[in-house]
VOZA-354354 format. One record per residue (C-alpha): residue number from 1; residue in one letter; x negated, y, z negated. Coordinates in steps of 0.5 Angstrom, whole numbers. Layout:
% VOZA-354354
<atom nr="NUM" rest="A" xx="X" yy="Y" zz="Z"/>
...
***
This chain:
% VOZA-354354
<atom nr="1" rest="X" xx="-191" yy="302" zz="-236"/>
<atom nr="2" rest="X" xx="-197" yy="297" zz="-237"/>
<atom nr="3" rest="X" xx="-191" yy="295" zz="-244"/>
<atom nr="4" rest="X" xx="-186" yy="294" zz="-240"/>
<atom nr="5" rest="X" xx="-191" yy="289" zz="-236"/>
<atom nr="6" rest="X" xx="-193" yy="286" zz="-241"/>
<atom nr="7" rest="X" xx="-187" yy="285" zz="-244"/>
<atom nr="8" rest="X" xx="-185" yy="282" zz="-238"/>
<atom nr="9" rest="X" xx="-191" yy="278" zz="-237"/>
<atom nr="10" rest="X" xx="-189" yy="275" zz="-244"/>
<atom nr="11" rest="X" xx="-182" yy="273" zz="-241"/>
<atom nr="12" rest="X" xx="-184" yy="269" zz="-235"/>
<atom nr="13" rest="X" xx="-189" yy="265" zz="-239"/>
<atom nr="14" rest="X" xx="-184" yy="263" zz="-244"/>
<atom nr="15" rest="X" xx="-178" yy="261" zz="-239"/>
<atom nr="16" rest="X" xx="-183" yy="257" zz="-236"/>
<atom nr="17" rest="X" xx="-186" yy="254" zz="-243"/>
<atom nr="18" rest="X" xx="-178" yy="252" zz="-244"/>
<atom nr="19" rest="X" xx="-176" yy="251" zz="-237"/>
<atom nr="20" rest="X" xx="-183" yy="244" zz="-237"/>
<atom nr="21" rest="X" xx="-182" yy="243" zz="-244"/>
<atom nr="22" rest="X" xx="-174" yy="242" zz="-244"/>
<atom nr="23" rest="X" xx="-173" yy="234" zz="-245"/>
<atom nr="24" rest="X" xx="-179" yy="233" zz="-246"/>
<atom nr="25" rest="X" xx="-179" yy="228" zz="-250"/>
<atom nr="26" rest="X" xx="-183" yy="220" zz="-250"/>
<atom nr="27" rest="X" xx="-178" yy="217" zz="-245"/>
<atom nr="28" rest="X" xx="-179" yy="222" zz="-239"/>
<atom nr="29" rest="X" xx="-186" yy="224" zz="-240"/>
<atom nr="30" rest="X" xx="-189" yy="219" zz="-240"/>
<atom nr="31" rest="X" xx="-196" yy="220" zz="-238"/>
<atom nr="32" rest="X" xx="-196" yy="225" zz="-243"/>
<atom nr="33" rest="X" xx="-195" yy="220" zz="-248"/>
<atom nr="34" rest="X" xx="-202" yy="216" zz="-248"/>
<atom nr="35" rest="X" xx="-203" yy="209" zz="-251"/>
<atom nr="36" rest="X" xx="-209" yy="206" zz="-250"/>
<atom nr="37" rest="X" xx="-217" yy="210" zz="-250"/>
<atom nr="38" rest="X" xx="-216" yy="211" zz="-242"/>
<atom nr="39" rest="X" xx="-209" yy="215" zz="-243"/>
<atom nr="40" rest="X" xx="-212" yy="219" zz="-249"/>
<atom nr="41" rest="X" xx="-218" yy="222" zz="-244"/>
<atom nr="42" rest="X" xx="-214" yy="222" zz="-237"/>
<atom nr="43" rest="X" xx="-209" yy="227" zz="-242"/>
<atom nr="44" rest="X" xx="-214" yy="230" zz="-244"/>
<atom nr="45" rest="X" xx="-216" yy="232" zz="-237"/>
<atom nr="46" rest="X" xx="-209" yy="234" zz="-236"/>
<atom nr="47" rest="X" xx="-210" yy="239" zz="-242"/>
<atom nr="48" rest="X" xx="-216" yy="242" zz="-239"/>
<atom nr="49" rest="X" xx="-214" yy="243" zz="-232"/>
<atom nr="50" rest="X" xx="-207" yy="246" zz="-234"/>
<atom nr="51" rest="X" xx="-211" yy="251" zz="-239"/>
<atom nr="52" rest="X" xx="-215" yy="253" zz="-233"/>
<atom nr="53" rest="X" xx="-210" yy="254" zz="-228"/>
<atom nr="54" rest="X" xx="-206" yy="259" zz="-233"/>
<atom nr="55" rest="X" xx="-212" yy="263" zz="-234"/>
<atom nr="56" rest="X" xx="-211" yy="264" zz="-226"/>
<atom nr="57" rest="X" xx="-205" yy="264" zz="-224"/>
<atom nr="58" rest="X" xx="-203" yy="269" zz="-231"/>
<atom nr="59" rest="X" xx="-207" yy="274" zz="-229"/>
<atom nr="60" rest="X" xx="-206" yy="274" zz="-221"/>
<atom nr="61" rest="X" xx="-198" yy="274" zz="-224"/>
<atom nr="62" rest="X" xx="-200" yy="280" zz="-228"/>
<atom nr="63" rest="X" xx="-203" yy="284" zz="-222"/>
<atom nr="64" rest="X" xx="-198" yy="282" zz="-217"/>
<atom nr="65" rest="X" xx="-192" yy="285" zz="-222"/>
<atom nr="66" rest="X" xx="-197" yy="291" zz="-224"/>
<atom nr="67" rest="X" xx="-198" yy="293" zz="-216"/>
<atom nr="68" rest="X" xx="-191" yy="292" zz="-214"/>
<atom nr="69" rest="X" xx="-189" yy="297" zz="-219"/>
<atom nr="70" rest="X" xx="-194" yy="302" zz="-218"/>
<atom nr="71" rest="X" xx="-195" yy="302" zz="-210"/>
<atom nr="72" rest="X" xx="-188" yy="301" zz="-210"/>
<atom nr="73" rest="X" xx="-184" yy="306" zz="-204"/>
<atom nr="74" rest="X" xx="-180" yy="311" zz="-209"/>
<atom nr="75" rest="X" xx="-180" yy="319" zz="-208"/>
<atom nr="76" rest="X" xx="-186" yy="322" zz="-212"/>
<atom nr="77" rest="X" xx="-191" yy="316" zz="-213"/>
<atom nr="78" rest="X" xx="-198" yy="319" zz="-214"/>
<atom nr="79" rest="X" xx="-202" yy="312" zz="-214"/>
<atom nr="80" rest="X" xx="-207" yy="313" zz="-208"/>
<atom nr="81" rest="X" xx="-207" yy="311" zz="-201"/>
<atom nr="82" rest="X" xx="-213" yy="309" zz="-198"/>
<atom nr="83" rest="X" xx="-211" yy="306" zz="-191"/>
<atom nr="84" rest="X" xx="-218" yy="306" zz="-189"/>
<atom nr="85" rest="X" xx="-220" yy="302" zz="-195"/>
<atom nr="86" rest="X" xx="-222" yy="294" zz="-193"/>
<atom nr="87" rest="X" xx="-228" yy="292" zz="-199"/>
<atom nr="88" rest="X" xx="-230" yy="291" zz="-205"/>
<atom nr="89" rest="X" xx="-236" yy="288" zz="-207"/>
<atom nr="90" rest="X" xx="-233" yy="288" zz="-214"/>
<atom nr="91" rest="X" xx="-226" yy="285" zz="-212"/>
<atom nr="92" rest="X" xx="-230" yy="279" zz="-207"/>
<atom nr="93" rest="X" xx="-234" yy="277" zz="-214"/>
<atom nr="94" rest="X" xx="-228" yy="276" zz="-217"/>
<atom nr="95" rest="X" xx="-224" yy="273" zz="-214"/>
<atom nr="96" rest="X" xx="-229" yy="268" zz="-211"/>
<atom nr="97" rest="X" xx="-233" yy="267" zz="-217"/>
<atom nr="98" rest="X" xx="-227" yy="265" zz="-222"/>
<atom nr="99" rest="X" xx="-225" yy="259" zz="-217"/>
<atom nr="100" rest="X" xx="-233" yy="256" zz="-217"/>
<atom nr="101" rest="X" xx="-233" yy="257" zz="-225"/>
<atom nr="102" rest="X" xx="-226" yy="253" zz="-224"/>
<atom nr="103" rest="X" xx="-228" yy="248" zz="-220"/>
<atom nr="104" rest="X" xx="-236" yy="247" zz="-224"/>
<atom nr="105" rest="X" xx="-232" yy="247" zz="-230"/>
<atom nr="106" rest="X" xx="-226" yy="241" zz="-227"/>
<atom nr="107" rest="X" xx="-233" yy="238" zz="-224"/>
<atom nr="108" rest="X" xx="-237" yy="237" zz="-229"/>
<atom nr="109" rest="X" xx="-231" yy="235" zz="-234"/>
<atom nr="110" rest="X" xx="-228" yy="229" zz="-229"/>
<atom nr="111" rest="X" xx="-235" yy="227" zz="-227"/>
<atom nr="112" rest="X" xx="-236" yy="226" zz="-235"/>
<atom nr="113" rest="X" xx="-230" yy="223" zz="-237"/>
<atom nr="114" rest="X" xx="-230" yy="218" zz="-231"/>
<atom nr="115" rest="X" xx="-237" yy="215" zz="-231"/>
<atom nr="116" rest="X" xx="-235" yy="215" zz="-239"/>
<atom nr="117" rest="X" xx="-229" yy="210" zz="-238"/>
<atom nr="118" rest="X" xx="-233" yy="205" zz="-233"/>
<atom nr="119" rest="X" xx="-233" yy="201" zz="-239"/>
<atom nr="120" rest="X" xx="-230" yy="200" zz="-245"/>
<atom nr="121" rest="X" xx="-231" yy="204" zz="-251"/>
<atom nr="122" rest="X" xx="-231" yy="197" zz="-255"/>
<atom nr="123" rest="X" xx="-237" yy="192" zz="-254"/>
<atom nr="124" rest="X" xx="-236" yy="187" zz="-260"/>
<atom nr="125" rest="X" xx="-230" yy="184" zz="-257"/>
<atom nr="126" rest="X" xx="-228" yy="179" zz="-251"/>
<atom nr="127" rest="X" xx="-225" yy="182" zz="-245"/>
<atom nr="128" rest="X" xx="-219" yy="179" zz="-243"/>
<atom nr="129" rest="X" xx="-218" yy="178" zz="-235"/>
<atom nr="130" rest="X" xx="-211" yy="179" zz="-231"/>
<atom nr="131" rest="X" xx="-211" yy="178" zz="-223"/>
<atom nr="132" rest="X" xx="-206" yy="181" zz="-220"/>
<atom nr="133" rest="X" xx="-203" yy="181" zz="-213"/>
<atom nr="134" rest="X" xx="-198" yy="186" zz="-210"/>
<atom nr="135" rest="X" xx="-193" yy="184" zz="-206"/>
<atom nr="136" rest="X" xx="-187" yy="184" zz="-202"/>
<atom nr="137" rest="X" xx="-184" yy="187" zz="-206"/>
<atom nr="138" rest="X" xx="-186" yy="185" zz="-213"/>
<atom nr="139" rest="X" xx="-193" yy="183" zz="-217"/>
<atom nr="140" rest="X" xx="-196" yy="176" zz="-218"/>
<atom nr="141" rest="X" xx="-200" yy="177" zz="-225"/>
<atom nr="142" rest="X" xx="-205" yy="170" zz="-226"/>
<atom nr="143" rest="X" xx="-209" yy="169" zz="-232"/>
<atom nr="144" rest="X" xx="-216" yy="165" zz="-230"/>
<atom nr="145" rest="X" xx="-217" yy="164" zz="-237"/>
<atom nr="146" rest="X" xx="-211" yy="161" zz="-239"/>
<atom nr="147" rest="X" xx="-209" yy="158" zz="-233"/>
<atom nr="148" rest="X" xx="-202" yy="161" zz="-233"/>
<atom nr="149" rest="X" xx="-199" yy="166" zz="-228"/>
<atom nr="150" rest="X" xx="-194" yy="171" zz="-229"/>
<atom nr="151" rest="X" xx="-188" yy="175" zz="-223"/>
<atom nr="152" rest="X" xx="-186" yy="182" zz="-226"/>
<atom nr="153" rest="X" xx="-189" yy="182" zz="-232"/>
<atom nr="154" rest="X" xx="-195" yy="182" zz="-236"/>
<atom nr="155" rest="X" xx="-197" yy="180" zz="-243"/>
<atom nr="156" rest="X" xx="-203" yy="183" zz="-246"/>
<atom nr="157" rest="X" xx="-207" yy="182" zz="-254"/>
<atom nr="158" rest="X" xx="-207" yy="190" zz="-256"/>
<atom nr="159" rest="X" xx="-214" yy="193" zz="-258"/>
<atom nr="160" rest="X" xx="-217" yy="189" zz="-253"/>
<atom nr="161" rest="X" xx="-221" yy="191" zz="-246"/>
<atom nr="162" rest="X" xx="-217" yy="189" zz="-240"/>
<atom nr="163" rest="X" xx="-220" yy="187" zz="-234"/>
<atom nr="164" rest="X" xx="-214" yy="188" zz="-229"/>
<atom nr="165" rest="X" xx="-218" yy="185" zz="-222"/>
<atom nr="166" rest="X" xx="-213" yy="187" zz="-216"/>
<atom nr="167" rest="X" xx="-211" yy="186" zz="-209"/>
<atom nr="168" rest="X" xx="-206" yy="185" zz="-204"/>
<atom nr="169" rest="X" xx="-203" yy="180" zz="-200"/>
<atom nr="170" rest="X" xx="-197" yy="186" zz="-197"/>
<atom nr="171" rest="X" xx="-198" yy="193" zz="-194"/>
<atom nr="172" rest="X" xx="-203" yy="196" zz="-199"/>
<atom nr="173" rest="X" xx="-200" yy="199" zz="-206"/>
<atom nr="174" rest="X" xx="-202" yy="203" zz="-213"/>
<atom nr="175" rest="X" xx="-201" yy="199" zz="-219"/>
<atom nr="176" rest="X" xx="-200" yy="204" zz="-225"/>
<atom nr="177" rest="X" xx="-199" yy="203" zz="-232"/>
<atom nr="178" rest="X" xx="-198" yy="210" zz="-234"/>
<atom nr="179" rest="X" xx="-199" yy="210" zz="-242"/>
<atom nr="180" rest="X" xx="-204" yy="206" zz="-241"/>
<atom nr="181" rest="X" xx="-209" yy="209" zz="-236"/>
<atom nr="182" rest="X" xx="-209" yy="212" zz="-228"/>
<atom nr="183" rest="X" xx="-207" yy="207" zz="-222"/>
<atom nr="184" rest="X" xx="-211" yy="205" zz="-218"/>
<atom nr="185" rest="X" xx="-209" yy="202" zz="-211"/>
<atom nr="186" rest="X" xx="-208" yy="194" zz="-209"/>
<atom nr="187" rest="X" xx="-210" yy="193" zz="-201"/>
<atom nr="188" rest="X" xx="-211" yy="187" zz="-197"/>
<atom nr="189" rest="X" xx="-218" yy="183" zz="-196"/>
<atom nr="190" rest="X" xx="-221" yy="187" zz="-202"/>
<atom nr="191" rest="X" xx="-222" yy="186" zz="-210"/>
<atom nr="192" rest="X" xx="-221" yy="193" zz="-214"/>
<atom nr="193" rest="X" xx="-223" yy="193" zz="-221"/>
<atom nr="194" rest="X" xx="-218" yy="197" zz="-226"/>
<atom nr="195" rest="X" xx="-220" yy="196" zz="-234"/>
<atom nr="196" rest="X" xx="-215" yy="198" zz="-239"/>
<atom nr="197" rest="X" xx="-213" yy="197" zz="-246"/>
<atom nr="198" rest="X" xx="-207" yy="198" zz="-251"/>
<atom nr="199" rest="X" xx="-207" yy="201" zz="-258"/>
<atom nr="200" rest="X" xx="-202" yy="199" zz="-261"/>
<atom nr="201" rest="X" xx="-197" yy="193" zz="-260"/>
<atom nr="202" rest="X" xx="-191" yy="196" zz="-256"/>
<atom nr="203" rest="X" xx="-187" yy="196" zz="-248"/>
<atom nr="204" rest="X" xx="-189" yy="199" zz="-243"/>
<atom nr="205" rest="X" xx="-188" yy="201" zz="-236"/>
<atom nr="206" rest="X" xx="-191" yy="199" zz="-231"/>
<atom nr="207" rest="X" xx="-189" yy="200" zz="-223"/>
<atom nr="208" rest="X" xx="-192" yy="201" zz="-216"/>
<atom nr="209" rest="X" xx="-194" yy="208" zz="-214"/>
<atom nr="210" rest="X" xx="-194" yy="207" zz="-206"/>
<atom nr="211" rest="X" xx="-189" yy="207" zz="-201"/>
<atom nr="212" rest="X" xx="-188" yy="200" zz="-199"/>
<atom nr="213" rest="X" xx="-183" yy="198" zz="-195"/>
<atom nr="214" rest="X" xx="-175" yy="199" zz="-197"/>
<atom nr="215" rest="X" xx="-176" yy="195" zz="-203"/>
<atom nr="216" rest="X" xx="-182" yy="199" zz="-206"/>
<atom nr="217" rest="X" xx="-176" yy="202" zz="-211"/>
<atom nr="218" rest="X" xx="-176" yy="195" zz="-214"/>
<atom nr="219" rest="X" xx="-183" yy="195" zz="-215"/>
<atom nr="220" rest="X" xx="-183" yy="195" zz="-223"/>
<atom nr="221" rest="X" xx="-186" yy="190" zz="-228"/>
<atom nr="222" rest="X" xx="-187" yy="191" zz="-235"/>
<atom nr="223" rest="X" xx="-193" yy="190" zz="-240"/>
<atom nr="224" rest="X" xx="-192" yy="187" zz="-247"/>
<atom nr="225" rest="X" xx="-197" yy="188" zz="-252"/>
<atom nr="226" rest="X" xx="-198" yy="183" zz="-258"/>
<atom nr="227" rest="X" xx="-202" yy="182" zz="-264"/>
<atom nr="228" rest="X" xx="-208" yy="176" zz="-262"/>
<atom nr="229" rest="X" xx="-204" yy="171" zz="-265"/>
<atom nr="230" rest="X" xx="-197" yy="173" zz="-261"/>
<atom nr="231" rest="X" xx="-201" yy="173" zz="-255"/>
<atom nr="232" rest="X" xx="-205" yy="165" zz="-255"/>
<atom nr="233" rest="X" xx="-197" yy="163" zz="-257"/>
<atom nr="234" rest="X" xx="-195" yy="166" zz="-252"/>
<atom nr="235" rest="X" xx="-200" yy="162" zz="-246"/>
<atom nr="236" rest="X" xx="-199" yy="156" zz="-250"/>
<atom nr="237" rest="X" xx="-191" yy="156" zz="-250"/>
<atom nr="238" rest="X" xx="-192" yy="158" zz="-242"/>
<atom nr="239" rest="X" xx="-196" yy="152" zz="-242"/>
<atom nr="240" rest="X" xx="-192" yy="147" zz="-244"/>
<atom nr="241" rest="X" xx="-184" yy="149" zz="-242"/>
<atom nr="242" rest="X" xx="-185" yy="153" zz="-236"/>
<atom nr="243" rest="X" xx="-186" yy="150" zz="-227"/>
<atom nr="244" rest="X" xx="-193" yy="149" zz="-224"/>
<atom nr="245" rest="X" xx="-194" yy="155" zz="-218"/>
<atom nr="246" rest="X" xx="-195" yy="150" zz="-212"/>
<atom nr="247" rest="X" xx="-198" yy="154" zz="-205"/>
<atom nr="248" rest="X" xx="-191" yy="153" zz="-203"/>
<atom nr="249" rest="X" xx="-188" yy="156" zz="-208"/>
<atom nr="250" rest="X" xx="-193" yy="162" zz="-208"/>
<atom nr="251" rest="X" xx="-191" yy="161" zz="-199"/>
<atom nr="252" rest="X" xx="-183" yy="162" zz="-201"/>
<atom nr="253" rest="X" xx="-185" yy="168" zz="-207"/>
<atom nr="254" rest="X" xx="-189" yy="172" zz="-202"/>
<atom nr="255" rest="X" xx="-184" yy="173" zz="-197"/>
<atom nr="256" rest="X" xx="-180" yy="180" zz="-197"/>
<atom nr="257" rest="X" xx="-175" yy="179" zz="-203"/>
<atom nr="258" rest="X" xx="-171" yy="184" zz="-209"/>
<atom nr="259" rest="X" xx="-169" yy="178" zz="-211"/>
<atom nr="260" rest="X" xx="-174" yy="175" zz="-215"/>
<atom nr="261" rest="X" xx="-174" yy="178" zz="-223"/>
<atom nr="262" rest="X" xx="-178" yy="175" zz="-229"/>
<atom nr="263" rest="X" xx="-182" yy="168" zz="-227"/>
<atom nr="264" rest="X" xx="-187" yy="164" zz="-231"/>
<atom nr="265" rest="X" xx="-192" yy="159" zz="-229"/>
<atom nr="266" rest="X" xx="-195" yy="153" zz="-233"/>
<atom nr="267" rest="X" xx="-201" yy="153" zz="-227"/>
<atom nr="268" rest="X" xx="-202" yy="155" zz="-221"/>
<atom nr="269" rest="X" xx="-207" yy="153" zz="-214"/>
<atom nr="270" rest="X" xx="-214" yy="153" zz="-215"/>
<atom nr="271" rest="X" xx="-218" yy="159" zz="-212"/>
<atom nr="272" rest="X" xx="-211" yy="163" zz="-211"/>
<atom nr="273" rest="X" xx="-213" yy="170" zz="-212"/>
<atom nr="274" rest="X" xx="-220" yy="169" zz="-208"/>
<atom nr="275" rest="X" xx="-216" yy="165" zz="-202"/>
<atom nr="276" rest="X" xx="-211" yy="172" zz="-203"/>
<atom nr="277" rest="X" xx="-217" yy="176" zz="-202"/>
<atom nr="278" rest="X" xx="-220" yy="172" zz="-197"/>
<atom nr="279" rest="X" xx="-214" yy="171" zz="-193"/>
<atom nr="280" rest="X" xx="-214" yy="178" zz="-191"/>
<atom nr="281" rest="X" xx="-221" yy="179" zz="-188"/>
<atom nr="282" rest="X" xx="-224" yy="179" zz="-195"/>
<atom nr="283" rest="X" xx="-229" yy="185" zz="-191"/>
<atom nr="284" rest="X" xx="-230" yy="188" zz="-197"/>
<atom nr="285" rest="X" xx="-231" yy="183" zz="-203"/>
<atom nr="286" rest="X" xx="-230" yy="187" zz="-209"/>
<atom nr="287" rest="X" xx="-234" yy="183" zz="-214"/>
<atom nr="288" rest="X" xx="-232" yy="184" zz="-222"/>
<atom nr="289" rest="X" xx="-235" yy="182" zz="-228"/>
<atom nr="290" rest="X" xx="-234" yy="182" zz="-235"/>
<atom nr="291" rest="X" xx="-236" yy="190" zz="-236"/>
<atom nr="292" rest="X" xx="-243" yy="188" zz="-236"/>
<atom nr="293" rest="X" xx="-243" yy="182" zz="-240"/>
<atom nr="294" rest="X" xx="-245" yy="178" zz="-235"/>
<atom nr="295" rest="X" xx="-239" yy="173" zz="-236"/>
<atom nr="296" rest="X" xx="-236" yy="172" zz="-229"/>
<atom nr="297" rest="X" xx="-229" yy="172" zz="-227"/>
<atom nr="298" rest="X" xx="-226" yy="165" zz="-224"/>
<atom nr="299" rest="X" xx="-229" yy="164" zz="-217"/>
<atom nr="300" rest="X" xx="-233" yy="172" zz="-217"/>
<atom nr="301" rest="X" xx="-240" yy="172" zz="-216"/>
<atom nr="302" rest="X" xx="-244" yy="178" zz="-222"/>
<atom nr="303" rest="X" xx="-245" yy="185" zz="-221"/>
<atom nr="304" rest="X" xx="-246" yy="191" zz="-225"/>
<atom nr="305" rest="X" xx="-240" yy="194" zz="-228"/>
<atom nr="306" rest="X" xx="-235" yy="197" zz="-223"/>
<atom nr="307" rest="X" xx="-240" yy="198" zz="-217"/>
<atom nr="308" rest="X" xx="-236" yy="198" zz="-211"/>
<atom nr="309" rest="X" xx="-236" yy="191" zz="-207"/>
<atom nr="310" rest="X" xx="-241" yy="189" zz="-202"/>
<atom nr="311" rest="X" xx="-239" yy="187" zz="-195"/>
<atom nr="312" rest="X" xx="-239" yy="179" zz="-195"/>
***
């Protein structure tokens, strides 16, 4: 008996193995297919949390298909039958104390990890800092460093931290880069901080993870990676051959449409992403810095690391 439940045991886990491993391949499971220091550790949580799961779920799976055969209506069953039966001390240990182990264990990890990625790994290199702007429905991407902004796409120097700085000017979304990192949301009347960075050079895939609106499936933007040198010609070709964002360009650019695609701009209104933020109410003033360099972004006052903003 217990083989013929182990062997079905085995089954079940391998029809299961096979069912979540069929076409996994890089295109479709892209979160499982980390590029950049913020993915390689959010996998690694996946990882534990998933090991963890089937240390739980096997065993109960197991049992559950043990006490059906068992205790099962047949002629002749001798397995006991104790209808007065209502507690075990040993049972109420189990299956309380594995959930808290569970829990401690997922919360000592996620607590660890996080506080591990409020700042990059790399403190020799310069980061670079991107504000975007969710809006109905596509995503405005400025460069205060550079002076240029960008609709729908993103490009960045790849080995380098990157100080995404985030806000709304539309109902609140999620931005998401998934082999980069996690998302974090965009609402209007607050700055949130997001940093990420890129391995390698490459493509990647870049949408809004919050319903929006009957245009929120149109909410993708891609993210190109460069070499350094690849990315200052970049900014500079902007520079030179493409339009300035004027307030009214930015007015029409804001109002709900599909329409618009790729855009890129040689410049943009002074202050357009703090007056987006203010606009909004500004209650909540999310302050980012240069992950504690002390450097300051365009218009921001100082403040350490990824705290959360102060009412202003």
């Amino acid at each position: 008996m217990f083989k013929w439940i182990k062997a079905t045991k085995m089954s079940f886990l391998t029809l299961l193995g096979l069912v979540l491993l069929t076409g996994c391949d890089k295109s479709q499971f892209i979160v499982l297919n980390p590029k950049g220091p913020v993915a390689h550790e959010e996998l690694r949580l996946i990882i534990l949390t998933a090991i963890l799961c089937l240390i739980v779920v096997t065993p109960v799976l197991g049992i559950f298909i043990y006490i059906a055969i068992k205790y099962r209506d047949k002629e002749g069953n001798k397995a006991p039958y104790q209808p007065e039966w209502a507690h075990s001390k040993t049972l109420e240990t189990i299956w309380w104390g594995i959930p808290i182990i569970v829990v401690a264990i997922l919360g000592v990890f996620t607590a660890k990890t996080t506080l591990a990625l409020t700042k990059p790994p790399v403190k020799d290199v310069k980061p670079v800092v991107v504000q975007v702007t969710s809006l109905d429905w596509k995503w405005l991407f400025t460069y205060p460093d550079k002076k240029i902004a960008t609709v729908n796409y993103a490009e960045i120097p790849a080995g380098v931290p990157i100080q995404f700085v985030l806000t709304s000017d539309a109902p609140m979304n999620s931005f998401w880069v998934p082999e980069l990192g996690g998302q974090e949301y965009t609402m209007p009347g607050m700055s949130m901080g997001l940093w990420l960075q890129a391995d390698k050079t490459g493509e990647y895939f870049g949408t809004g993870a919050n319903f929006t609106g009957k245009g929120f499936a149109h909410m993708q933007f891609r993210v190109k990676s460069v070499t350094q040198a690849d990315y200052d010609k970049w900014a500079e070709g902007i520079k030179k051959s493409s339009p300035s964002l004027t307030n009214d360009g930015y007015k029409n650019l804001a109002k709900q449409s599909t329409v618009v695609k790729e855009l890129s701009f040689s410049s943009y209104p002074k202050n357009l992403f703090e007056n987006i933020v203010n606009k909004n109410g500004g209650i909540y003033y999310h302050h980012m810095n240069h992950m504690g360099d002390g450097k300051t972004t365009s218009g921001m006052d100082d403040m350490p690391g990824m705290d959360m903003g102060t009412k202003k």
